[in-house]
N, C-alpha and C positions, 0 to 999 in steps of 0.2 A: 560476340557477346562476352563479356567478362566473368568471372565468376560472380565478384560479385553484386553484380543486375542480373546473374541469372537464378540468385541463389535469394534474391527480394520476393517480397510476400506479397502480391498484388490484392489488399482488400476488399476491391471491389465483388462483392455477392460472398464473399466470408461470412460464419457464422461465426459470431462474437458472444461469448459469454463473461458476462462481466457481473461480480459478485458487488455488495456494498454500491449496487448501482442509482440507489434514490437520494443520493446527493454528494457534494463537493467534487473529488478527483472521481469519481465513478459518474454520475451524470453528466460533466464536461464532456468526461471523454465518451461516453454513450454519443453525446451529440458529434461529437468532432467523429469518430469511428465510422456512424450513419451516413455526416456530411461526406466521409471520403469512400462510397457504394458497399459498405459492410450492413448485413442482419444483426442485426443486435439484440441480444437476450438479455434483458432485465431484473437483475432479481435481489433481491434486500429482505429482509425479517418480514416485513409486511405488505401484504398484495396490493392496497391502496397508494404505499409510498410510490411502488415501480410504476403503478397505475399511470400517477400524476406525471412522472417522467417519457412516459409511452406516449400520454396525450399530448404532451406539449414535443415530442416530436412530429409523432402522426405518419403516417403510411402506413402500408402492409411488412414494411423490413424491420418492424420490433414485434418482439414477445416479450412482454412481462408476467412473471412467475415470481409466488413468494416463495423464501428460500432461508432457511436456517443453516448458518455452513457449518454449524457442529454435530449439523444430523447425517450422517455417512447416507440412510436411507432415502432423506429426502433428495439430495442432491443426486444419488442415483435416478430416482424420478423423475427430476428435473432433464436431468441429460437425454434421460427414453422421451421427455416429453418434445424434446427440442428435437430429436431424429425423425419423430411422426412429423412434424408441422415441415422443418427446415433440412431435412436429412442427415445431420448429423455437426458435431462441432469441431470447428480448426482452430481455434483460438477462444483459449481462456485466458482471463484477465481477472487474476486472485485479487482483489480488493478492497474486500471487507474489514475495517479493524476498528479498535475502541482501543480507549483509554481507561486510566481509574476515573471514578468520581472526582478525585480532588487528588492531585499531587501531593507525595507525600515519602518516606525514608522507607526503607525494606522492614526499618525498627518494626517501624510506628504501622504498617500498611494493614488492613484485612486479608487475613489468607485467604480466605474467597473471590474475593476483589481481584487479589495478585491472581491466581490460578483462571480465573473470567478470564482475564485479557491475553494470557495462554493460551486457553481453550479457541479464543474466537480467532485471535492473530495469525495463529501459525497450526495450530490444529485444521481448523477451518479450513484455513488454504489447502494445508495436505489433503483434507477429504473434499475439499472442489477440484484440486487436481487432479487428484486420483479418478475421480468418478469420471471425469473428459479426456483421460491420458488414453487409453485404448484407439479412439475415435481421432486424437488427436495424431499419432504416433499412424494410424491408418492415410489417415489424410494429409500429411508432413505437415504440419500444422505449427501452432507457436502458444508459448504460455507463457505469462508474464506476471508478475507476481511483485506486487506493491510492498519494498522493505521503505528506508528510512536513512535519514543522514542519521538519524542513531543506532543503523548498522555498525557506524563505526566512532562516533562521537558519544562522549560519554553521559548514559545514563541517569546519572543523579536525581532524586527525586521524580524518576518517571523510569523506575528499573524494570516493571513488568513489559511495558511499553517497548520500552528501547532490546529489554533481550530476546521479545518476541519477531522484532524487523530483526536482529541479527541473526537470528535463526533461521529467518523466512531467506535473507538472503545465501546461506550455506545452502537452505535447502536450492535455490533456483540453481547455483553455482555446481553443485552437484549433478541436478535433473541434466543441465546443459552438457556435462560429457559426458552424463550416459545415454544421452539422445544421439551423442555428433554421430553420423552418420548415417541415420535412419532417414533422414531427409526432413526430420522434428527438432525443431529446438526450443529455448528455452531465456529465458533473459531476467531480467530484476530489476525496479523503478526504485531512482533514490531520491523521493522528494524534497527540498526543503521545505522550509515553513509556508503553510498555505492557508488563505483565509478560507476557515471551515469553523463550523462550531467545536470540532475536537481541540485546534487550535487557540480558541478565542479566551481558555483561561490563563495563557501565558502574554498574554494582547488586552493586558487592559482588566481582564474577568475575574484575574487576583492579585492582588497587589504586590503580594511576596512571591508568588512563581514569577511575575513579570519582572521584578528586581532581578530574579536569581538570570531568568532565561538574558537581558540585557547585560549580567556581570560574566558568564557566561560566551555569551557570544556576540564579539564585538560590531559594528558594522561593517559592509552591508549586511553581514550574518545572522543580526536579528532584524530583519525584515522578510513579511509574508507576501506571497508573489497570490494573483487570483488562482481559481484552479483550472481556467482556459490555459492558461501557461505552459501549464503540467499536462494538458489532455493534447494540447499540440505537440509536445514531446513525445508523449507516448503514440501521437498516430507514427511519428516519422520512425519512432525505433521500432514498433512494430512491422514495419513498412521493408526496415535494414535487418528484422530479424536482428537484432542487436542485443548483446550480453549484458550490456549496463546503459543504463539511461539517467545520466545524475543533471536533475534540473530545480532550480532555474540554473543556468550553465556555471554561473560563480562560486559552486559547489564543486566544479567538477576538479579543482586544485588539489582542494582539501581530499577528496576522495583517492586522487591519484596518489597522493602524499602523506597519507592515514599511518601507515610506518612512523612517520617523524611527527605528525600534528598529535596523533593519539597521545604516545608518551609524554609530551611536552606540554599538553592540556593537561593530564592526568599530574603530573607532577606541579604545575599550576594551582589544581583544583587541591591539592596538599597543601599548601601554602597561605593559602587564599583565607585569611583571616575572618575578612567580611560576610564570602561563602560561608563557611561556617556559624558565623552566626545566623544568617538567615534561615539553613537548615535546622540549626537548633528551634529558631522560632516558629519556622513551620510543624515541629515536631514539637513544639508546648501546644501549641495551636491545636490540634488534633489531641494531646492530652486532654485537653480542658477540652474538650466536642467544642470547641468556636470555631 
């Protein structure tokens, strides 16, 4: 046996916790997780959302649990609840994140708003981690933690956003060698664009973010893939215990090559006459509350 097939995760009867689980990449992959013999723990803001999710799977291999991931205490709960029922967790799958209300410049943004989508993005994950890191680290387990092609692509007009997947992924990038060894690892999902309602205001839902997100990035790179796409990803790299999983795969260039694309977007996005005006106009826009 190889190392590594010996050193693969075999899902089947895994207890799965997955945060942000009552829709898009978090229910995909709920179902795709379940389809390949994992328990799946469901859990999102409200006990209803996970509810609807748990029914349209169906069995005894879901729990659904409401779940706040900025509450350090609840999510301790959460974990003690999952060890009475399922005996304990080997894999969490940090998932949960927001955006602002409306796209908009660091100027112009609500510091409430900006700080939100800190709180829930990268905070969160920390205290969902934290709370199954013991249990996991016991178990050789895996954690997996939902960053972002704006790990490494540039922000603009969605700074809270994108600096929260950058941070989520140092944090995975970290957790991973300080786990090597223990027989726990650790990994990082770097989606692209996915038809989700988080998505759907650069798709149509505003007319100047979709200009910007198309001037931005060219084809196929502004195009949004389902989120079965992304949940078949994530069974197989959960599967390879894998350090990075960038999907849909035509990202995975850009990712490799972040060194040279970053700079050379970045010095783009300097130039970019057009860019600029639009940001200005999303930035009167927001003056004037339209």
């Amino acid at each position: 046996m190889t190392t590594e097939s010996a050193n693969r995760l075999d899902l089947s009867g895994k207890v799965i916790l997955i945060t942000g689980a009552a829709g898009g990449i978090g229910a995909a992959s709920a179902r795709a997780l379940h389809a390949a013999g994992a328990r799946v723990v469901l859990t999102d803001v409200t006990q209803q959302s996970v509810d609807e999710i748990a029914n349209q799977i169906g069995g005894d291999r879901v729990m659904p649990l409401a779940l706040d991931v900025t509450d350090r205490a609840a999510a301790d709960a959460v974990v003690r609840l999952v060890a009475q029922r399922f005996g304990g967790v080997d894999v969490v799958f940090a998932n949960a994140g927001i955006a602002s209300d409306h796209p908009t410049s660091i100027a112009m943004m609500d510091e409430g708003a900006f700080e939100k989508v800190i709180e829930v993005n990268f905070i969160g994950a920390w205290r969902s981690v934290r709370a199954c890191l013991p249990q996991i680290i016991e178990r050789r387990g895996h954690v997996l933690m939902t960053a972002s092609i704006y790990s490494y692509c540039n922000g603009m007009a969605n700074a809270p956003y994108a600096a929260s997947k950058a941070a989520l992924e140092m944090f995975g990038r970290s957790l991973r060698a300080e786990l090597a060894g223990t027989g726990a690892t650790a990994g990082v999902l770097y989606p692209g664009w996915v038809s989700t309602p988080l998505s759907k205001v650069g798709f149509g839902g505003d007319e100047l973010v979709t200009q910007m997100l198309n001037r931005a990035f060219p084809r196929p790179y502004n195009k949004a893939v389902e989120p079965e796409k992304i949940a078949a990803a994530v069974v197989r790299g959960m599967q390879a215990r894998a350090a990075r999983i960038a999907a849909p795969k035509r990202w995975a260039p850009v990712h490799w090559l972040r060194g040279i694309v970053g700079p050379i977007s970045d010095a783009m996005l300097d130039r970019d006459t057009e860019m600029h005006s639009l940001m200005r106009a999303l930035e009167r826009r927001d003056r004037n509350g339209s």
